[in-house]
C-alpha positions in Angstrom: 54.0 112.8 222.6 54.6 116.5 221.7 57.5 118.5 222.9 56.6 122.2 223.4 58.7 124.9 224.0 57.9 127.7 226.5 59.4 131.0 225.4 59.4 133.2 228.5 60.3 136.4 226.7 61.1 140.0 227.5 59.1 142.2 224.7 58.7 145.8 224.2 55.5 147.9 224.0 56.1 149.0 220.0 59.4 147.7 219.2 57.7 145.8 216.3 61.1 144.5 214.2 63.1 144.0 217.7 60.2 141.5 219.4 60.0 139.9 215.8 63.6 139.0 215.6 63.8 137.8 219.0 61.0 135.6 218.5 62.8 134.3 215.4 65.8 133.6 217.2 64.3 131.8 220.0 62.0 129.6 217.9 65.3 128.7 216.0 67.0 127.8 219.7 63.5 125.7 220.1 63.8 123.6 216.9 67.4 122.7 217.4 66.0 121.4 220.6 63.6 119.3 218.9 60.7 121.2 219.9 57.0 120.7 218.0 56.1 123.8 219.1 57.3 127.3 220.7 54.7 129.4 222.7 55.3 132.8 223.4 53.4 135.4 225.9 49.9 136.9 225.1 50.5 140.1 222.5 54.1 139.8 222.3 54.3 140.6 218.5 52.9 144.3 219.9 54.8 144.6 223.2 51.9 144.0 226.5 50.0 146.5 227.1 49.8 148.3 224.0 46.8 149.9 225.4 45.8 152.9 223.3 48.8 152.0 220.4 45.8 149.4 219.1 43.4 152.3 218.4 45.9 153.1 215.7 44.9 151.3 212.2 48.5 151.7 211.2 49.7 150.4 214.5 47.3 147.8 214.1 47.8 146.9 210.0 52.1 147.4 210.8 51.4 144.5 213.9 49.6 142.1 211.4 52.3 142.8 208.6 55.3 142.2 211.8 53.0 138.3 212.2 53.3 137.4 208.7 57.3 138.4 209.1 57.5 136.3 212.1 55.8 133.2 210.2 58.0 133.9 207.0 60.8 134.2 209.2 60.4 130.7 211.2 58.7 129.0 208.3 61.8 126.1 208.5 61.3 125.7 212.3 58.9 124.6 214.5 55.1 125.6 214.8 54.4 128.7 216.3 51.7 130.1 218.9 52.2 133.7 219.3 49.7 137.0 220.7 48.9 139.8 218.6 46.5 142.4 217.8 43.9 140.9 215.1 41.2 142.8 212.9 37.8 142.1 212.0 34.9 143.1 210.5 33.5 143.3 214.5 37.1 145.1 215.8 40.4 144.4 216.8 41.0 141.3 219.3 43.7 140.1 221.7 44.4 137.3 219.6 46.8 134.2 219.2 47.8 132.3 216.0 49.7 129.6 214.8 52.1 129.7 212.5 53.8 126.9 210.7 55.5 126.6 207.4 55.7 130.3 206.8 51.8 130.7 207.5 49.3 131.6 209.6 47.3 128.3 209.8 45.0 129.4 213.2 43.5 132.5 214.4 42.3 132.4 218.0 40.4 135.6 219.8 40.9 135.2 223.5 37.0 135.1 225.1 37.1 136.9 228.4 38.1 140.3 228.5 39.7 141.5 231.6 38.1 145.1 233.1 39.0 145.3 236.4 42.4 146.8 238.3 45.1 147.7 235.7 43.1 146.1 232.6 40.5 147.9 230.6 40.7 145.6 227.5 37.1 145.6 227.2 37.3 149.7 226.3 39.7 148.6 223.6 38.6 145.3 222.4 36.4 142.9 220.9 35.3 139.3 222.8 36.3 136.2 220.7 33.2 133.7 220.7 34.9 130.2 219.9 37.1 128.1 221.0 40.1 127.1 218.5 41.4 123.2 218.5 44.7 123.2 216.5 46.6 120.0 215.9 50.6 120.1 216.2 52.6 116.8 215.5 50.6 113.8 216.4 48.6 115.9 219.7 45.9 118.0 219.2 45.8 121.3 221.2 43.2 124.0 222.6 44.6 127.7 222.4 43.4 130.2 225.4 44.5 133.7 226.8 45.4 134.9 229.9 42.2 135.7 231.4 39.6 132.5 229.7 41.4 130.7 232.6 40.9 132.2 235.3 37.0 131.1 235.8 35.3 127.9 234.1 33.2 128.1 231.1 34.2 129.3 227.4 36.5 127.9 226.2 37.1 125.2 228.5 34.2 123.6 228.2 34.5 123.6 224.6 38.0 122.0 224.8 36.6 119.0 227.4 33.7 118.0 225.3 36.1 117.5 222.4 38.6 116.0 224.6 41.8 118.5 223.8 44.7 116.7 225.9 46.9 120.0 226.1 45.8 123.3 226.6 48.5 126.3 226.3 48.1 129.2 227.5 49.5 132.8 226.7 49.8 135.3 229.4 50.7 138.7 230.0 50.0 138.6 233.6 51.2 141.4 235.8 53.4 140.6 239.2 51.7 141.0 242.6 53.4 139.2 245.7 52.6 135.6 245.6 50.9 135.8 242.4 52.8 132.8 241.1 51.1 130.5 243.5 47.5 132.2 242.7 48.0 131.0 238.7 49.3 128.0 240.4 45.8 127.7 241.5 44.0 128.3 238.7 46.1 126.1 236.2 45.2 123.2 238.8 41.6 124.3 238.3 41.3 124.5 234.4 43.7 121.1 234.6 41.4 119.0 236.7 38.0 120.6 235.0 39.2 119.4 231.5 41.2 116.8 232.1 43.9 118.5 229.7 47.7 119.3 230.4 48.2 123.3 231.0 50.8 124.8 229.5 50.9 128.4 231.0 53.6 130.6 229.1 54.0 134.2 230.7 55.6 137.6 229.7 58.8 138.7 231.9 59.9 142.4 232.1 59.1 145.7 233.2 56.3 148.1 230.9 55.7 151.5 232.5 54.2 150.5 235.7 53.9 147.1 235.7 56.4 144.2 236.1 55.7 140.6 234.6 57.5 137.9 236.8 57.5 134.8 234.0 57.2 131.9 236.5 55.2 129.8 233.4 54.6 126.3 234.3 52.9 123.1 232.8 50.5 121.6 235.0 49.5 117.7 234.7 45.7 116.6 234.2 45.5 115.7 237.7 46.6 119.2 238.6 50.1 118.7 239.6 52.8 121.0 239.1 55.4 119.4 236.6 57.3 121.9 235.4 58.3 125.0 236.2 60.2 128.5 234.2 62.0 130.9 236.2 61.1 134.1 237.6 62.1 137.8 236.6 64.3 136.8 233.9 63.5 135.1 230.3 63.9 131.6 230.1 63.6 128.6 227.2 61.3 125.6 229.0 61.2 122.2 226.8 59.0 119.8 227.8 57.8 116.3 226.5 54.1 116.0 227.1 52.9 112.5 226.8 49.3 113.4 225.7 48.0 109.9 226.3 49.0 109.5 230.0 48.2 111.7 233.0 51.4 111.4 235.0 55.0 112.1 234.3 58.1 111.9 237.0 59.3 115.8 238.0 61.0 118.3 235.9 64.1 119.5 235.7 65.1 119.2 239.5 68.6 121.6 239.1 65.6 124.4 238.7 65.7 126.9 241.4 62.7 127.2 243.7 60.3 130.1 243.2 61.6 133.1 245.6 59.1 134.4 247.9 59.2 136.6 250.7 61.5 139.8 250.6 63.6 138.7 247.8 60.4 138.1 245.6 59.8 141.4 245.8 63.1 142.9 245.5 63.5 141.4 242.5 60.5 142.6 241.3 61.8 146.2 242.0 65.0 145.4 240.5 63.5 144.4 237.3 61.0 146.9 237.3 63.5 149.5 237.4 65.8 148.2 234.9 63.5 147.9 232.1 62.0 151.0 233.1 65.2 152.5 232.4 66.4 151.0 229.7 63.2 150.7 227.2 62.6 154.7 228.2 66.1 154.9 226.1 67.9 156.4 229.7 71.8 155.1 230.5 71.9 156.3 233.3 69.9 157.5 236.8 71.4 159.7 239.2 69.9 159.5 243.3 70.1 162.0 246.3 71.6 160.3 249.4 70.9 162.0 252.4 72.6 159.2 254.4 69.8 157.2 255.8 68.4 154.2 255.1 65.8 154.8 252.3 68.1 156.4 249.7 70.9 153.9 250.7 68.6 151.0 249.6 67.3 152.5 246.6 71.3 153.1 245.6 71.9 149.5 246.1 68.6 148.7 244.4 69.6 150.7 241.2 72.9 149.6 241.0 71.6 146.2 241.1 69.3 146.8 238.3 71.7 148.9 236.4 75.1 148.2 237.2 78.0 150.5 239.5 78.1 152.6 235.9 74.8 153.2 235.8 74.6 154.9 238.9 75.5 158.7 239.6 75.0 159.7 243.8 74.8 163.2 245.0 75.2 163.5 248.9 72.9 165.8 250.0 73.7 166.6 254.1 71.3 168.2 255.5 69.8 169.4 259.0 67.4 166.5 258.5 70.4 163.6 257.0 71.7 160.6 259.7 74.3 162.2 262.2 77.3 160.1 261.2 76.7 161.3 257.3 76.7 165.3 258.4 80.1 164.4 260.1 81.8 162.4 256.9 80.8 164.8 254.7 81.0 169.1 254.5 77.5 170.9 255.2 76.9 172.7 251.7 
């Protein structure tokens, strides 16, 4: 039996110190819990995507000094499996390691670099070639990244032949509608091919362009959905994995269901825009309301996201606003 802890966190691109002392925090809210071990997203010492930042050797040498912080800091806790930028004598990596008693006792470089749509992480980095079994309490464990699970092979196969009976796995994986039920899919794949519990840990937040929707999960060997994180906000999961059996009753059932539909994606927008906002340092956004229905619902989307006191609206009448605006308000 190992009890893992799935830390669904909110990081920021740069903001070494601040996603250190987060981690810290929550990995101290994970071993008052009892927890073996805390996971936390893919790169989240960095912030996801650091993109060019990791063509920086100082950006690069100040991440690795921010992972030995982060192990000195939770070296009284529980083990750690955390992603950041590692350096070789073949390049940098997307990397994970584990820390534990103030270390870092395991280095994995995630295998299967991801080129397509909004990742180029094969301009930027360098391919791990190995698997990486770990042991944590009494269970041994297989580390993997994001995109290793999305098709069989390296390091899957790997982890089956040596019989690995849990399997966690750090994502930084982006939000498109229904997405949650497409990892769904593939954790059910990797979890039936290996015979292994999944442990999926996501990011959640807003970077730039992109959202991350958390949604992690652990899947059991038979490829059934056991447990389940929230979506668009950061969450703690603890589970007990009983590494010897197959089958365990339901999770938490007070857990909400997944949304889907309209208010999957307008939460989506509303997180998008409020970390957009508030890592870009702004208090504030101000909106042009012409009195339709477009810049009404992006006022009630940004107050949402922001709050009534985040929200400054100019009304703009014009020849081309609704009718029953021109007559409330004076023509400029």
């Amino acid at each position: 039996m190992i009890r893992i802890a799935l830390g669904q966190v909110n990081t920021t691109v740069g903001d070494l110190d601040g996603n250190v002392s987060k981690m810290a925090e929550w990995t101290g809210r994970a071993a008052g819990a009892g927890a073996d071990l805390i996971a936390f997203p893919e790169l989240a010492v960095p912030g996801y995507p650091p993109e060019d930042l990791v063509l920086r050797p100082a950006f690069v040498e100040d991440n690795l000094a921010a992972l030995d912080d982060l192990a000195r800091e939770t070296a009284g806790a529980c083990s750690v499996l955390v992603g950041f930028v590692d350096r070789t004598e073949r390049g940098i990596h997307n990397a994970a390691a584990l820390l534990a008693g103030g270390n870092v006792v395991a280095r994995y470089h995630k295998i299967k670099l991801p080129n397509y749509g909004v990742f180029d992480e094969q301009r930027t980095f360098v391919p791990g070639e190995a698997a990486c079994p770990v042991r944590v309490a009494s269970s041994d464990l297989g580390i993997s990244i994001c995109e290793d699970a999305w098709s069989p092979g390296a390091p899957w196969d790997q982890y089956a032949a040596a019989r690995v009976r849990v399997i966690p796995n750090i994502n930084g994986s982006p939000y498109h509608r229904d997405k949650a039920h497409e990892r769904l899919e593939i954790c059910r794949a990797r979890a039936v091919e290996t015979h292994a519990w999944i442990v999926y840990v996501n990011m959640v937040g807003g970077q730039d362009e992109l959202v991350f929707d958390g949604g992690s999960m652990v899947v059991s060997p038979a490829g059934d959905l056991v447990w389940r994180a929230k979506m668009f906000e950061e969450d703690l999961l603890i589970v007990d994995i009983d590494d010897d059996g197959d089958e365990l009753e339901d999770g938490d059932p007070t857990r909400p269901p997944w949304p889907t539909g309209n208010e999957e994606v307008y939460r989506a927008l509303v997180l998008g825009l409020r970390d957009y906002v508030r890592k870009n340092g702004f208090d504030e956004v101000v909106i042009g309301l012409s009195g339709g229905i477009d810049s009404a619902l992006v006022a009630t989307l940004a107050t949402d996201a922001l709050g009534p006191e985040g929200v400054r609206c100019l009304a703009m009448p014009s020849a081309y606003s609704s009718p029953s605006w021109r007559c409330v308000l004076p023509s400029a």
